[in-house]
C-alpha positions in Angstrom: -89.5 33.0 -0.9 -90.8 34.3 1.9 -91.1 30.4 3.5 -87.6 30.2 2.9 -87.3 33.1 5.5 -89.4 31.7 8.1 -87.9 28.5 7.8 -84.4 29.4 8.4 -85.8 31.8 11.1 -87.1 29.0 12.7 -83.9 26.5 12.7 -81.8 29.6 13.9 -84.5 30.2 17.1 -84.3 26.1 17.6 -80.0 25.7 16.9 -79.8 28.8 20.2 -82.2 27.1 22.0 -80.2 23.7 22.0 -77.1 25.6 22.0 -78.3 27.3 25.5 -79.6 24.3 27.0 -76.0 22.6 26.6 -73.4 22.7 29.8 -69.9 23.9 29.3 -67.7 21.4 31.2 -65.2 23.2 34.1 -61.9 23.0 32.8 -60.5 22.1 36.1 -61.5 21.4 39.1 -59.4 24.7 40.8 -61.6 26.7 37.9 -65.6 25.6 38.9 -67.1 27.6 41.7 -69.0 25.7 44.2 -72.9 25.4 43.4 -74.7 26.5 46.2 -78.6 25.5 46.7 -80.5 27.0 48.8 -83.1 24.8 49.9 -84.4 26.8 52.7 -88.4 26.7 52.8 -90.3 30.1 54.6 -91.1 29.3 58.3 -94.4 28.6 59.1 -96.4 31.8 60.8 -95.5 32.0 64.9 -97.7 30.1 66.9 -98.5 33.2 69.4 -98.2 37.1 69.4 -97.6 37.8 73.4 -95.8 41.2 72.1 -97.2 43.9 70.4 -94.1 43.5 67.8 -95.9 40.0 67.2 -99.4 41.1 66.9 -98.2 43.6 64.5 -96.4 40.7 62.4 -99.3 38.3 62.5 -101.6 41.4 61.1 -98.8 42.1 58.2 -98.8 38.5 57.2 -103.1 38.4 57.7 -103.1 41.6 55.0 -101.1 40.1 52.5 -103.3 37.5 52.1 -105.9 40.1 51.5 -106.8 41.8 47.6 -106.9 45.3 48.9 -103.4 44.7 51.3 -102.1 48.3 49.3 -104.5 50.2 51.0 -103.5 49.7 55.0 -100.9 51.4 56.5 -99.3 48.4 59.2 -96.2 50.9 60.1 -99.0 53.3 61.7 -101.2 50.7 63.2 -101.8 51.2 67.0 -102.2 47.9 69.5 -103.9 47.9 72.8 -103.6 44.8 75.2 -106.8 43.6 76.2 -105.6 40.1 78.2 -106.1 37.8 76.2 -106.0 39.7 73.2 -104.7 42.2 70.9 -107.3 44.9 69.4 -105.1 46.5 66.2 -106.1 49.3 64.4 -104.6 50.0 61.0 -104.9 53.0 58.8 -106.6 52.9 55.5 -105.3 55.4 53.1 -109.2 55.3 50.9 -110.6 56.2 54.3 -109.1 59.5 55.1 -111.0 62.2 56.2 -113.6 60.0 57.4 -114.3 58.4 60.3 -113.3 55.7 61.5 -110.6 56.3 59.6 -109.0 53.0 60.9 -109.7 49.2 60.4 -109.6 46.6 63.5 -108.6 44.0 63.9 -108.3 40.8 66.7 -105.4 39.1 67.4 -105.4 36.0 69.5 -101.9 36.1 72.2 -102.0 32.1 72.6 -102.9 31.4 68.3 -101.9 34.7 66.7 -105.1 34.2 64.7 -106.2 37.5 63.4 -110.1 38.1 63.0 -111.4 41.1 61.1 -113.9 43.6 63.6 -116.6 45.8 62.5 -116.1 49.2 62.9 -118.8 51.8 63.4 
């Protein structure tokens, strides 16, 4: 008996699934909304960050990348011009109340390549 069960159980799951996978036609052409695709594709990373605004951007995107990205705090970092450069320091939250209580980091004004620094 209890086959019985799973085998009816079984033909209802695979009679929705067909039933789901089938397309109701429009009934006129006044009726079907337009199908819109979006077929945009994510920019690549800017080639530069002569701002601060962009040195702060190319840091965001660097994080993500990283396991532990939860722990900085990008909205707080601090940048200081140094010509052909940006120096970016970024917040952790696991290191307060220590010091440094910041992470740095390089960011290239011509690349916007980001390189981690040490920090004593």
């Amino acid at each position: 008996m209890r086959l019985n069960h799973l085998t009816i159980l079984g033909a209802l799951i695979a009679a929705s699934a067909v039933a789901s996978c089938q397309q109701k036609p429009a009934s006129s052409a006044s009726d079907a909304a337009p199908v819109v695709v979006d077929n945009t594709v994510a920019s690549p990373p800017a080639t530069g960050a002569a701002t601060e605004a962009a040195a702060r951007t190319a840091i965001s995107r660097y994080l993500q990348g990283q396991p532990n990205a939860n722990l900085y705090v990008v909205d707080s970092a601090r940048a200081t011009d140094l010509g052909a450069y940006w120096q970016v320091l970024v917040p952790r939250t696991d290191w307060a109340r220590r010091m440094p209580n910041r992470a740095a980091f390089e960011v290239n004004k011509q690349t916007g390549t980001v390189q981690t620094l040490l920090v004593k």
